[in-house]
BALOBA-1460 file (C-alpha; in Angstrom, 3 decimals):
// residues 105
<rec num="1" residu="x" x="74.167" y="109.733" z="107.715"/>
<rec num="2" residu="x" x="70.953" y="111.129" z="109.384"/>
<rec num="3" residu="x" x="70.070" y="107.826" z="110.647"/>
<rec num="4" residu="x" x="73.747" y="107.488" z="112.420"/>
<rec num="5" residu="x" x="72.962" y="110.883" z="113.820"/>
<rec num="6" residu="x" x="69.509" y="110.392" z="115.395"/>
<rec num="7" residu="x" x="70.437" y="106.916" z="116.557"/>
<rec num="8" residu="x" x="73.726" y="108.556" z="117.873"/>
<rec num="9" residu="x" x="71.656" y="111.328" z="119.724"/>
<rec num="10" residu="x" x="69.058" y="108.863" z="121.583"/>
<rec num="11" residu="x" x="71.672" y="106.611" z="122.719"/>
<rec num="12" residu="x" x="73.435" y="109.645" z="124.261"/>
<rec num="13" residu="x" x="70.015" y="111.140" z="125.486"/>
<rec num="14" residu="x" x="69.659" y="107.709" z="127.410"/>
<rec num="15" residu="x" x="73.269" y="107.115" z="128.204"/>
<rec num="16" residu="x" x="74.466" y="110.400" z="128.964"/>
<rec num="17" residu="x" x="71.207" y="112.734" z="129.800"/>
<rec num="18" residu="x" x="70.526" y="116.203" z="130.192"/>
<rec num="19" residu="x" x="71.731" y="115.977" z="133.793"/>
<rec num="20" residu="x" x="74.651" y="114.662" z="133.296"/>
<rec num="21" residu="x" x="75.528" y="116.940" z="129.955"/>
<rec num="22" residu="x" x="79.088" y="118.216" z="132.320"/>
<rec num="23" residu="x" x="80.307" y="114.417" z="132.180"/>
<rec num="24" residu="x" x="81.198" y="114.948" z="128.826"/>
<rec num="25" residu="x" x="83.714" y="116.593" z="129.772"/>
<rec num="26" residu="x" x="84.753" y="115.596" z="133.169"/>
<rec num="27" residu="x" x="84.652" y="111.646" z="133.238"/>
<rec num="28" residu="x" x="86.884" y="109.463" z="131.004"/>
<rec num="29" residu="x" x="83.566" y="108.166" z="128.779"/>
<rec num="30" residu="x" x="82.639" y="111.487" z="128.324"/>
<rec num="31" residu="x" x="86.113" y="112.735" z="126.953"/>
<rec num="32" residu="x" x="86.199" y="109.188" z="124.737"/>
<rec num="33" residu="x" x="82.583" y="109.947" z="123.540"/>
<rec num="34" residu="x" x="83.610" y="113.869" z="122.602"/>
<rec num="35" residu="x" x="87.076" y="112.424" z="120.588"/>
<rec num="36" residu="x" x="84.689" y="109.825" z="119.155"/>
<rec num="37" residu="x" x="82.373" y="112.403" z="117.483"/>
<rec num="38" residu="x" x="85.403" y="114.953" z="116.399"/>
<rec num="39" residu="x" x="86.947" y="111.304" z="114.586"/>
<rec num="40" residu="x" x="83.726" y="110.920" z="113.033"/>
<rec num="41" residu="x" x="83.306" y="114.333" z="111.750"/>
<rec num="42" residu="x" x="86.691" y="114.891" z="110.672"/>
<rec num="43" residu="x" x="86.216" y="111.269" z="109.009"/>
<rec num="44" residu="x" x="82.538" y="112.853" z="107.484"/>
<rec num="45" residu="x" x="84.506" y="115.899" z="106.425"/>
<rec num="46" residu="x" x="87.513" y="113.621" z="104.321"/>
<rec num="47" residu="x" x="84.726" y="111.592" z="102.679"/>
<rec num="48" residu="x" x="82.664" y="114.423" z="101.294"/>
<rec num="49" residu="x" x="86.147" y="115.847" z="100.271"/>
<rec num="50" residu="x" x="86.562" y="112.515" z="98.466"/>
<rec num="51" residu="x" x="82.806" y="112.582" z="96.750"/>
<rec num="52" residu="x" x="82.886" y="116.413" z="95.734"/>
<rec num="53" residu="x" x="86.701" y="117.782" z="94.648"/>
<rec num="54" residu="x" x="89.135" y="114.342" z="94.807"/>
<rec num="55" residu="x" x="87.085" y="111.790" z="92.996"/>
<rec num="56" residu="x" x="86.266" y="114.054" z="89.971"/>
<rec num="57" residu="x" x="89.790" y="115.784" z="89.867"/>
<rec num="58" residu="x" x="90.505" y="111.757" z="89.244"/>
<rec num="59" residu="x" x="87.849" y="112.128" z="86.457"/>
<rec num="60" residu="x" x="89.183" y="115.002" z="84.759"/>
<rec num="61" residu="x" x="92.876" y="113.875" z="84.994"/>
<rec num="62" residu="x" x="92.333" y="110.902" z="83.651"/>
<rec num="63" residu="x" x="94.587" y="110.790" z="79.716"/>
<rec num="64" residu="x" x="96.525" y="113.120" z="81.386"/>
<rec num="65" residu="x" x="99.780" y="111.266" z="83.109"/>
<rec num="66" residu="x" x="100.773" y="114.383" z="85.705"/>
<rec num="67" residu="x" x="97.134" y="115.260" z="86.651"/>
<rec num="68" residu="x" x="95.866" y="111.710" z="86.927"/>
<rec num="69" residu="x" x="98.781" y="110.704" z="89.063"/>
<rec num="70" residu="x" x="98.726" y="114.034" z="91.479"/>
<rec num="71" residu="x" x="95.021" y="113.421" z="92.039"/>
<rec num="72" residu="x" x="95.066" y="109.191" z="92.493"/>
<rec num="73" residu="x" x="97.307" y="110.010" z="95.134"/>
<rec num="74" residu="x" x="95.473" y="112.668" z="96.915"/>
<rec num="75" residu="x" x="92.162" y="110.162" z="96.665"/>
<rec num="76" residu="x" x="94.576" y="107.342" z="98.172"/>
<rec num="77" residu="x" x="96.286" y="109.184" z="101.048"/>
<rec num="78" residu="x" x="92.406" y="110.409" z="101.669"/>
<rec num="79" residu="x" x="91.538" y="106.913" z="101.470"/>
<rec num="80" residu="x" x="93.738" y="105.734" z="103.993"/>
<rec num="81" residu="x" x="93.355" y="108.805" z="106.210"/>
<rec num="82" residu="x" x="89.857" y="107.981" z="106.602"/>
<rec num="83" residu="x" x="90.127" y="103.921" z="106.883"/>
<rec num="84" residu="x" x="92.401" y="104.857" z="109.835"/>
<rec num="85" residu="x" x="89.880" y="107.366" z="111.231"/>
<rec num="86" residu="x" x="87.543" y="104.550" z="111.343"/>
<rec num="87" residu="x" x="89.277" y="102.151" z="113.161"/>
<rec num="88" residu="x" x="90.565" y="105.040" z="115.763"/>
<rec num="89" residu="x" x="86.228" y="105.312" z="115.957"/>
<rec num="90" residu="x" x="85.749" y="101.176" z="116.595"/>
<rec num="91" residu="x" x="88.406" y="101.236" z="118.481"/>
<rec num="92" residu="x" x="87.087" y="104.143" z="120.728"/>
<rec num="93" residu="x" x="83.268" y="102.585" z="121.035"/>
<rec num="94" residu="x" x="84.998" y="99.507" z="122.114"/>
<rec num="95" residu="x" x="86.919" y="101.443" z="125.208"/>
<rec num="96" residu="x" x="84.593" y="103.109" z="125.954"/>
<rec num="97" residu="x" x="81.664" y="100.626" z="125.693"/>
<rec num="98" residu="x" x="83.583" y="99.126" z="128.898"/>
<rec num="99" residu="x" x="83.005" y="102.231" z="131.088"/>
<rec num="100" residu="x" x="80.274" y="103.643" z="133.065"/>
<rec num="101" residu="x" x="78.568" y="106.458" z="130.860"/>
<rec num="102" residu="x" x="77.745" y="109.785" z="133.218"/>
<rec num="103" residu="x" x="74.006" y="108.689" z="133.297"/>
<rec num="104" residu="x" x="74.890" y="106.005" z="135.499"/>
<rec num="105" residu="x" x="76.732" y="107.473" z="138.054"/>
């Protein structure tokens, strides 16, 4: 996770810059780049949910039909949730990997 962060913040010190830091907001890479990180952190936020309260609910349901069945779905539809925040991510880079980043204009 740190390393996606600090690689995440050089390439947007050399794409974006501090001169350009209103683009973000104001061109159509910036706005893809800002719903790109809220994906990622909402995405960062469902698998620590998964690690920390999901995963060992699973664990402590487990003999138990009603609790282990309640909490293997929760983990699944938290699963899925976050597989699909993923793609929504690739699929943003990729858009957004076509367009001029405020930098360069």
């Amino acid at each position: 996770m740190a390393v996606l962060l600090a690689t995440g913040a050089i390439n947007g010190w050399f794409l974006v810059g501090l001169d350009h830091l209103n683009g973000l907001w104001t061109t159509a890479y910036g706005r893809l780049l800002s719903l790109k990180l809220v994906l990622f952190v909402v995405m960062f936020g469902l698998a620590a949910a998964n690690r920390f309260q999901l995963t060992p609910a699973l664990g402590r349901g487990l003999g138990a039909q009603d609790s282990e069945g309640a909490a293997l779905a929760h983990l699944r539809r938290s699963v899925i949730l976050e597989t699909a925040l993923g793609f929504g991510v690739l699929a943003l880079v990729a858009w957004f990997g076509t367009l001029a980043p405020p930098g360069a204009m």
